[in-house]
DSSP file (Angstrom, degrees, kcal/mol; ACC not computed):
  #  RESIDUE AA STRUCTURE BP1 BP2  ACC     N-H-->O    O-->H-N    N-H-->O    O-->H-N    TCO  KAPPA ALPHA  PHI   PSI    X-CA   Y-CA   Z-CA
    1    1 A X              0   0    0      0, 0.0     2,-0.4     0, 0.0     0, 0.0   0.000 360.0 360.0 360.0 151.6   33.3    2.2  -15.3
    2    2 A X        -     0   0    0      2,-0.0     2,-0.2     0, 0.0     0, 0.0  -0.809 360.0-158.8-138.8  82.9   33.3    3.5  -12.0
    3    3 A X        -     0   0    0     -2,-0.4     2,-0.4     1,-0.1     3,-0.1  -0.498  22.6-126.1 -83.0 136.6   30.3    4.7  -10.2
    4    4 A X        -     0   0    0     -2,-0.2    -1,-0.1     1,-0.1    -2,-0.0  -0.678  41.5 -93.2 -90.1 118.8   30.7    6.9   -7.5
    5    5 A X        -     0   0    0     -2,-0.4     2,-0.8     1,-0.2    -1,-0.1   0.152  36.3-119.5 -43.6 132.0   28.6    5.4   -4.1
    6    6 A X     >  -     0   0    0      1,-0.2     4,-1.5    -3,-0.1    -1,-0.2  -0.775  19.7-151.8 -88.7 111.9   24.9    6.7   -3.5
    7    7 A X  H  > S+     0   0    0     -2,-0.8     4,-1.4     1,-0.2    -1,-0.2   0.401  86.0  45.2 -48.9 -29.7   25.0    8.4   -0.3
    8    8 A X  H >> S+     0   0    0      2,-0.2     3,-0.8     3,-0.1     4,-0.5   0.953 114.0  50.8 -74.5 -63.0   21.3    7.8    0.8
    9    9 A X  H 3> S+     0   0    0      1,-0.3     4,-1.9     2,-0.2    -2,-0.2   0.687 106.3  51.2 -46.2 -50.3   21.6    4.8   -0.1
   10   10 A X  H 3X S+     0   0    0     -4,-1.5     4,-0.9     2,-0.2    -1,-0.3   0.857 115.0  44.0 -58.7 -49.1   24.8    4.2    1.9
   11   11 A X  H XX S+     0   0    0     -4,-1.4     3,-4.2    -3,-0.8     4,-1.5   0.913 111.4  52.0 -38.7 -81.5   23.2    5.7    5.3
   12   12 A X  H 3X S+     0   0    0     -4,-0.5     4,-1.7     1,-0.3     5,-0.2   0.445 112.2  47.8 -18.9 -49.9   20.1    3.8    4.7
   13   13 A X  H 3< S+     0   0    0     -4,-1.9    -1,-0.3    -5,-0.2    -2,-0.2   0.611 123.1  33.3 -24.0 -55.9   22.6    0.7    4.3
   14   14 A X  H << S+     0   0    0     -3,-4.2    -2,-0.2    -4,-0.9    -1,-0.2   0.669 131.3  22.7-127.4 -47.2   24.5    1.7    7.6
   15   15 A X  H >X S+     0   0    0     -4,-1.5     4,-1.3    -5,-0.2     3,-1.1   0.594  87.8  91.6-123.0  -3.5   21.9    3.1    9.8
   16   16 A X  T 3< S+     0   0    0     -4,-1.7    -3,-0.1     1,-0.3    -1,-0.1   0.846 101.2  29.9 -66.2 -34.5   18.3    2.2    9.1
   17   17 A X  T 34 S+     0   0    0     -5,-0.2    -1,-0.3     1,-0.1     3,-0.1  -0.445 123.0  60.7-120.6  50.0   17.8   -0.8   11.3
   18   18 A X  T <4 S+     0   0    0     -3,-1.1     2,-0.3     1,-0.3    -2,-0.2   0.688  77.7  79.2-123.4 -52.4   20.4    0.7   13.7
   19   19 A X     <  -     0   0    0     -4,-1.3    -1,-0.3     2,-0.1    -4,-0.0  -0.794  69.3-137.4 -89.3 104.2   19.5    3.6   14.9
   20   20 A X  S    S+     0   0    0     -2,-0.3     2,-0.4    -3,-0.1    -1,-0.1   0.690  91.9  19.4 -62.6 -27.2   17.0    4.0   17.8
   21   21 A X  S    S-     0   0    0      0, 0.0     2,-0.5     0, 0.0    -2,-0.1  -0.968  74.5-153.7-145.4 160.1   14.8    7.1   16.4
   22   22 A X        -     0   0    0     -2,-0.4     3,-0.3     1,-0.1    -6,-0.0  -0.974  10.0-175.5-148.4 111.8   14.9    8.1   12.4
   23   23 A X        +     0   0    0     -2,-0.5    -1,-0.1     1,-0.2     0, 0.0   0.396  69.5  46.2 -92.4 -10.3   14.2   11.5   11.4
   24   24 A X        +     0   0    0      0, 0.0    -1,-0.2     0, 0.0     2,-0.1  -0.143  69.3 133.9-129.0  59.9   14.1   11.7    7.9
   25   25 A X        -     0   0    0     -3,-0.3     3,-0.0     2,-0.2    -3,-0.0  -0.300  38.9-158.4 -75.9 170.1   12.1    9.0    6.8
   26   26 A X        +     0   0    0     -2,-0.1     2,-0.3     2,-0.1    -1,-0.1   0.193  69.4  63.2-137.5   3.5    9.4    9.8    4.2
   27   27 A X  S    S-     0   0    0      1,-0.2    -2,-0.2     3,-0.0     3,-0.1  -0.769  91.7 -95.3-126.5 171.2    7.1    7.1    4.6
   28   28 A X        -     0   0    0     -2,-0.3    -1,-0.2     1,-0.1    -2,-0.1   0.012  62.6 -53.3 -95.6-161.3    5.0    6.3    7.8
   29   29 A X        -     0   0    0      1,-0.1     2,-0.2     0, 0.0    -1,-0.1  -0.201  52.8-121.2 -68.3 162.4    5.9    3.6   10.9
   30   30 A X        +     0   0    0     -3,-0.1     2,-0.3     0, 0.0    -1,-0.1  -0.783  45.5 178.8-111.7 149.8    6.6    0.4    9.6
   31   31 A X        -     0   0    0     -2,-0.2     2,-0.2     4,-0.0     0, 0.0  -0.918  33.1-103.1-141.9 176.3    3.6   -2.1   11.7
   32   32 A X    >>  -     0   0    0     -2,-0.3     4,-3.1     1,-0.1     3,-0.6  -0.607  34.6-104.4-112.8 158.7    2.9   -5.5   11.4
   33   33 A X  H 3> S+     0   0    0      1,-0.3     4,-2.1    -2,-0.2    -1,-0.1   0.822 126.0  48.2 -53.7 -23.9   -0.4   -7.0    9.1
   34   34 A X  H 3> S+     0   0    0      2,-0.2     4,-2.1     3,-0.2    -1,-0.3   0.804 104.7  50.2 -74.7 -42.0   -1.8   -7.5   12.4
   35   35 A X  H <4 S+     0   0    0     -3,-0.6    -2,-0.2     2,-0.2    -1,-0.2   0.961 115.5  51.5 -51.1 -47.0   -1.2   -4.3   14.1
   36   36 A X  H >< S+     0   0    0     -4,-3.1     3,-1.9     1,-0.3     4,-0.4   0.905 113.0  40.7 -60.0 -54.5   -2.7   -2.9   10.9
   37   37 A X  H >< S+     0   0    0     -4,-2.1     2,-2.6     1,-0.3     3,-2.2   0.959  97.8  68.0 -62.0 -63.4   -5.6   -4.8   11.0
   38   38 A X  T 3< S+     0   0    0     -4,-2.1    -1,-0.3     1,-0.3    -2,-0.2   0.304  86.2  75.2 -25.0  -1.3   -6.4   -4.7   14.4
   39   39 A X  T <  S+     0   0    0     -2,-2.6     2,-0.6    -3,-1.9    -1,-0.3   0.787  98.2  54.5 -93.6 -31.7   -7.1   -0.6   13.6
   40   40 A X  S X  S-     0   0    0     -3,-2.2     3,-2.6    -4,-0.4     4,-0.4  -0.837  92.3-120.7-115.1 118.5  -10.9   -1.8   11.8
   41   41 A X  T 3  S+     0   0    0     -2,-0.6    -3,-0.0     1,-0.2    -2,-0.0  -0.503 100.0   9.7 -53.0 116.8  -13.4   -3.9   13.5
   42   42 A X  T 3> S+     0   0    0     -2,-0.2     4,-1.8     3,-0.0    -1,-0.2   0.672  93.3 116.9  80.9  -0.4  -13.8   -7.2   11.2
   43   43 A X  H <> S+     0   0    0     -3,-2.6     4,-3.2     1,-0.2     5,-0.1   0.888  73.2  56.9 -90.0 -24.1  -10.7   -6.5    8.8
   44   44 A X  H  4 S+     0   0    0     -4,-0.4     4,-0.4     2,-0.2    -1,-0.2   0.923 105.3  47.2 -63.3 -56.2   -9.1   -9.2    9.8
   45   45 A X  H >> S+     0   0    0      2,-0.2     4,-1.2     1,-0.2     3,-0.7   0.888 117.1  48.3 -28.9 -65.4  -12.1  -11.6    8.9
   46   46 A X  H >< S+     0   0    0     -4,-1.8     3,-0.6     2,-0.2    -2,-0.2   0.890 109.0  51.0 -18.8 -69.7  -12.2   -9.7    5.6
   47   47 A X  T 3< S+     0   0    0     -4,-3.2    -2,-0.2     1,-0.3    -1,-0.2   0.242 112.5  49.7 -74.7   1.5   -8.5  -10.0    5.1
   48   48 A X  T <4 S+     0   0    0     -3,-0.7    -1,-0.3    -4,-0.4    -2,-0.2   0.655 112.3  40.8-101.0 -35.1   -8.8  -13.7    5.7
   49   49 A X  S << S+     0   0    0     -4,-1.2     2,-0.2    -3,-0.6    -2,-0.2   0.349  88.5 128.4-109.4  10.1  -11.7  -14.5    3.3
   50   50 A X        -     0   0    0     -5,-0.1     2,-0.2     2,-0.0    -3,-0.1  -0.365  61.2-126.3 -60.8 122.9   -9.9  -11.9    0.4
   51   51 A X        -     0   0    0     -2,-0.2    -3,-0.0     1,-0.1    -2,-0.0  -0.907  20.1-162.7 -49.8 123.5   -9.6  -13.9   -2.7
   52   52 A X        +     0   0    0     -2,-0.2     2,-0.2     3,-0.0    -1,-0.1  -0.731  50.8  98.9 -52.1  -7.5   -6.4  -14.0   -4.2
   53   53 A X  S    S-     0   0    0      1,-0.2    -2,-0.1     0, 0.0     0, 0.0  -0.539  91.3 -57.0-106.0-176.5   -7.0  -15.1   -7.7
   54   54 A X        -     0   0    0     -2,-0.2    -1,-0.2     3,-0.0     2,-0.1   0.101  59.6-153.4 -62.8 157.2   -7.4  -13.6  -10.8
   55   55 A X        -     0   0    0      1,-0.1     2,-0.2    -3,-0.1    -3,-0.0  -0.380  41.3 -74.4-107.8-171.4  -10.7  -10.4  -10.6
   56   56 A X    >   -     0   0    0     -2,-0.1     3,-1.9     1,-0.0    -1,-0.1  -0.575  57.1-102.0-105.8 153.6  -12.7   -9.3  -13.5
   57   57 A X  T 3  S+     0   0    0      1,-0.3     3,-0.1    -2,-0.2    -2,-0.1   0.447 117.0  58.0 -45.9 -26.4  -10.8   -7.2  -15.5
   58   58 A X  T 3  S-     0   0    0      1,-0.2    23,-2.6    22,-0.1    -1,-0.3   0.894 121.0-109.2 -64.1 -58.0  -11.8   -3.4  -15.0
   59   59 A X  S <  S-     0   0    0     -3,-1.9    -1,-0.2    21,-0.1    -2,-0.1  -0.328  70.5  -2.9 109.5 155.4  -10.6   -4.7  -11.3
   60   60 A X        -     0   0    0      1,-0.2     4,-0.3    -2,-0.2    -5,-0.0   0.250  52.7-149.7  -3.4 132.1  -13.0   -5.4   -8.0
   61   61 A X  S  > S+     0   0    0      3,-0.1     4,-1.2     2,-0.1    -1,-0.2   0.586 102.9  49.9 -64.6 -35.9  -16.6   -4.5   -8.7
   62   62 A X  H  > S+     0   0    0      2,-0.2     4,-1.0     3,-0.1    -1,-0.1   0.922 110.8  47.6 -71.5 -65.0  -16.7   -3.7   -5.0
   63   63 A X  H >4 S+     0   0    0      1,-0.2     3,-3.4     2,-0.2     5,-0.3   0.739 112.5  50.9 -56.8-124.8  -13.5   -1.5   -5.0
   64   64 A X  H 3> S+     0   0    0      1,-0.3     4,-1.6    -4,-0.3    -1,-0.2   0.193 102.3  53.7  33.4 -82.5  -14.6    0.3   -7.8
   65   65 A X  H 3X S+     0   0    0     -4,-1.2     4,-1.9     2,-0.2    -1,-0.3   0.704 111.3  56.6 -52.9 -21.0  -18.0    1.2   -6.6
   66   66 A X  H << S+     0   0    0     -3,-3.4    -1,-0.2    -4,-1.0    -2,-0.2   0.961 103.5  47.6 -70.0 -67.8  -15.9    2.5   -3.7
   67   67 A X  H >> S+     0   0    0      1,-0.2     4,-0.9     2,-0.1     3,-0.8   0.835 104.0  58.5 -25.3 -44.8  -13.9    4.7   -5.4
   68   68 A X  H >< S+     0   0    0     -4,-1.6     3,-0.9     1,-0.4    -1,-0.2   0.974  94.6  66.4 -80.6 -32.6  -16.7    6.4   -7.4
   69   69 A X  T 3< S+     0   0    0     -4,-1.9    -1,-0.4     1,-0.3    -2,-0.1   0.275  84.2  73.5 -84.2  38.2  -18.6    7.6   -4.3
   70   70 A X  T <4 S+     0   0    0     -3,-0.8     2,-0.4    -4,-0.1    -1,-0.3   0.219 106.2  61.2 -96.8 -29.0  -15.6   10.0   -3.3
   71   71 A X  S X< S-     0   0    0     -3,-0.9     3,-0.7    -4,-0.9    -1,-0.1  -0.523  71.1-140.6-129.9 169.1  -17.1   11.7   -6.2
   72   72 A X  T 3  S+     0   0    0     -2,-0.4    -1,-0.2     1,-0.2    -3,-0.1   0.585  90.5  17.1-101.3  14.9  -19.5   13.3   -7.9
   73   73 A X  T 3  S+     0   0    0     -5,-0.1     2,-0.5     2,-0.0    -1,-0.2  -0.088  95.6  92.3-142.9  60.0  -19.8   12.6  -11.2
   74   74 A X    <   -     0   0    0     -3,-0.7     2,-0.4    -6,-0.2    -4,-0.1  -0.968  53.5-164.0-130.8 129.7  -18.1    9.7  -11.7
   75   75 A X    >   -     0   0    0     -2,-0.5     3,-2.5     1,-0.1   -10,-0.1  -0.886  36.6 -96.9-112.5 159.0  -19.9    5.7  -11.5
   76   76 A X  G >  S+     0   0    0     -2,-0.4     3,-1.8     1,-0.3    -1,-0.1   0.627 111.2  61.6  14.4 -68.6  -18.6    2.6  -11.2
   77   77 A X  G 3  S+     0   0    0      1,-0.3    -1,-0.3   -12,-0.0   -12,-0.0   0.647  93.9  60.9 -79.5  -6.8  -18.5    1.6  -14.4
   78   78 A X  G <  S+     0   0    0     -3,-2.5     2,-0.4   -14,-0.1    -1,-0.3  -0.082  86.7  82.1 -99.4  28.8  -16.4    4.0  -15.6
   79   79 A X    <   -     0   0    0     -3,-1.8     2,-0.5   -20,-0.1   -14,-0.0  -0.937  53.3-160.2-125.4 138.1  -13.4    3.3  -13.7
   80   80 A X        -     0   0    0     -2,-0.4     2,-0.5   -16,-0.0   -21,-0.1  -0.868  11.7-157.1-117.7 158.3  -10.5    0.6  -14.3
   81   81 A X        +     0   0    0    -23,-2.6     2,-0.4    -2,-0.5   -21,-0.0  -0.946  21.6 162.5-123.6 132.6   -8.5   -0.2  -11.4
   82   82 A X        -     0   0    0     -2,-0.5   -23,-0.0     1,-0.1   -24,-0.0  -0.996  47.1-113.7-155.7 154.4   -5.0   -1.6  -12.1
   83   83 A X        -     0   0    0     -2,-0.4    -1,-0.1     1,-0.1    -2,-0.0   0.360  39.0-137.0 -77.2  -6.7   -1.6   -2.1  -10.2
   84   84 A X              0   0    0      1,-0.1    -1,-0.1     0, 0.0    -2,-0.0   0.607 360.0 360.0  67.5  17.7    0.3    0.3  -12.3
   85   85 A X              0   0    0      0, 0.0    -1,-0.1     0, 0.0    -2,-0.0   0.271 360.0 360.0 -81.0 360.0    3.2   -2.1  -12.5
């Protein structure tokens, strides 16, 4: 079989890390964890003392509670949070 080359794919391939200015990207600037952090006073501290092992199952108690107050009729406990992988 003989698949015929995918064309984005092939720019992307050719010109992404080439090319001084990129105009049809779809995602935003690429920045480093540092830049990133450096936008919130104290995320960095945060992003340093973030657990990395396993959370309670529903996902973050914290996160969670965040979520629900974007809305209004939703609480906490009635949300699961998951990585959708």
């Amino acid at each position: 079989m003989k698949i015929k080359p995918f064309k984005l794919e092939r720019y992307y391939t050719l010109y992404e890390h080439s090319s001084e200015h990129s105009l049809c990207n779809s995602d935003c600037e690429a920045m480093t964890i540092s830049d990133l952090l450096a936008l919130e006073d104290g995320a960095k501290d945060t992003f340093n003392a973030t657990w990395l092992g396993y959370t309670h199952t529903q996902g973050s108690p914290k996160l969670r509670q965040d979520i629900s107050a974007i809305y209004n009729k939703v609480i906490s406990k009635e949300l699961m949070v998951c990585t959708g992988a």
